[in-house]
C-alpha positions as CSV (number, residue, x, y, z in Angstrom):
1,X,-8.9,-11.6,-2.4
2,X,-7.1,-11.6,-5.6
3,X,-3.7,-12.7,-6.3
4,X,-2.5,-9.0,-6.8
5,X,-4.2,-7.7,-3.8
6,X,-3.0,-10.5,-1.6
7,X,0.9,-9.7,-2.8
8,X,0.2,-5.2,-1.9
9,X,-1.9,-6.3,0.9
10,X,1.2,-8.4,2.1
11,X,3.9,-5.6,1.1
12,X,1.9,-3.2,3.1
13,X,2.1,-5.6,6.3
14,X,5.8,-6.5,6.1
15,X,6.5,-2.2,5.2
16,X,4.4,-1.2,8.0
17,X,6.3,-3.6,10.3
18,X,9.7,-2.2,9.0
19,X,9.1,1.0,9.5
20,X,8.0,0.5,13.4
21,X,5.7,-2.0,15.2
22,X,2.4,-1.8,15.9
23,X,1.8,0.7,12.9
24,X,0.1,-2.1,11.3
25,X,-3.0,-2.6,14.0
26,X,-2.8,1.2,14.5
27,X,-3.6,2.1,10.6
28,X,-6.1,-1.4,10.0
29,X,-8.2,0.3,13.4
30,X,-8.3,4.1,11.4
31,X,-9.1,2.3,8.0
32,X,-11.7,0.3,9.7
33,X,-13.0,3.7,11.4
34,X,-13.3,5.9,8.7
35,X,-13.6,3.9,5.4
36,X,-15.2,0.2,7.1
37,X,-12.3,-1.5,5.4
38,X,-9.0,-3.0,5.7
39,X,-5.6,-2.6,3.9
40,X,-7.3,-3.9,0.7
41,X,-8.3,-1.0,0.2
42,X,-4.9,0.3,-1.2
43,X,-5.2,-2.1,-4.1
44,X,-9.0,-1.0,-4.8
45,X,-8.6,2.7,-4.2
46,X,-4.9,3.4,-3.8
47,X,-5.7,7.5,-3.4
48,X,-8.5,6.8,-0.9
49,X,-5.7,4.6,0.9
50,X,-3.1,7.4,0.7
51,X,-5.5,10.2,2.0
52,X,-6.2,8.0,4.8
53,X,-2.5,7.3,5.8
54,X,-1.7,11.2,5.3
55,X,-4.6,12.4,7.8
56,X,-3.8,9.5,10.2
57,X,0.0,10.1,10.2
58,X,0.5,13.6,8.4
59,X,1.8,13.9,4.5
60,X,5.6,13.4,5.0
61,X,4.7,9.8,6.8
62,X,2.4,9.0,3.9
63,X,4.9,9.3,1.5
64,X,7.4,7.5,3.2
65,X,5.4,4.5,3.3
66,X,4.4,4.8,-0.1
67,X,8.2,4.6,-1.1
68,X,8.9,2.0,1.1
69,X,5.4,-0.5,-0.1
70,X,6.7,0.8,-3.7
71,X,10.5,-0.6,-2.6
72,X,9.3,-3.8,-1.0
73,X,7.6,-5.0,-4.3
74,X,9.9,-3.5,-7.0
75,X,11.9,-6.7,-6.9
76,X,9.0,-8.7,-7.6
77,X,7.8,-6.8,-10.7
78,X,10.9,-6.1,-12.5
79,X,12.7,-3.8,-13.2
80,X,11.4,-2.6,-16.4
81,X,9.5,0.8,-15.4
82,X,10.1,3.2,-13.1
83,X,7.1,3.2,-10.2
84,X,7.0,6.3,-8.1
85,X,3.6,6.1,-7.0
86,X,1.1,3.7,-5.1
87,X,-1.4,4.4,-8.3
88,X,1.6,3.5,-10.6
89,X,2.7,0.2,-8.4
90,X,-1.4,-1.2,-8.5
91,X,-1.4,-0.5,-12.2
92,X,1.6,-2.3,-12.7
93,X,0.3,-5.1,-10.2
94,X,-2.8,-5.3,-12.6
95,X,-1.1,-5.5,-15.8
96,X,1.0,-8.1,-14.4
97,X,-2.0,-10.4,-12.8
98,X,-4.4,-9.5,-16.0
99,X,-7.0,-7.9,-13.3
């Protein structure tokens, strides 16, 4: 795992958590069901991620925890550009970490 995906991988834990407990195991088992993969994949496919979390806990949900993953890690990037998606935040994560 690469530095950047460690750091969303690690925002997604800590937002999950926030949000309620046990949402964490609950979305790790549905990833691992339907795509054989963890919360890595957000950083390797954030879409793929986001379609997952919509049909596992409906569109309105989805987005919610997009803004809050985007919220945990917007101190950590700067301020510098506005980030209101999970495709803008990996970009950004990239750019930052040359990956």
């Amino acid at each position: 795992m690469n530095k950047g995906e460690e750091i969303l991988v690690k925002a997604i834990s800590a937002a999950l958590r926030e949000v309620a407990s046990g949402l964490e195991s609950v979305l790790e088992a549905h990833l691992k069901a339907t795509l054989n993969k963890g919360l890595e994949v957000a950083y390797e496919n954030p879409k793929e991620f986001k379609d997952a979390v919509s049909k596992l806990f409906g569109e309105y949900s989805a987005r919610l925890l997009e803004m809050v993953i985007i919220n945990k890690l917007k101190g950590r990037l700067g301020e510098g550009e506005e980030i209101s998606s999970l495709e803008e935040l990996v970009e950004q994560i990239r750019k930052i970490y040359g990956e």
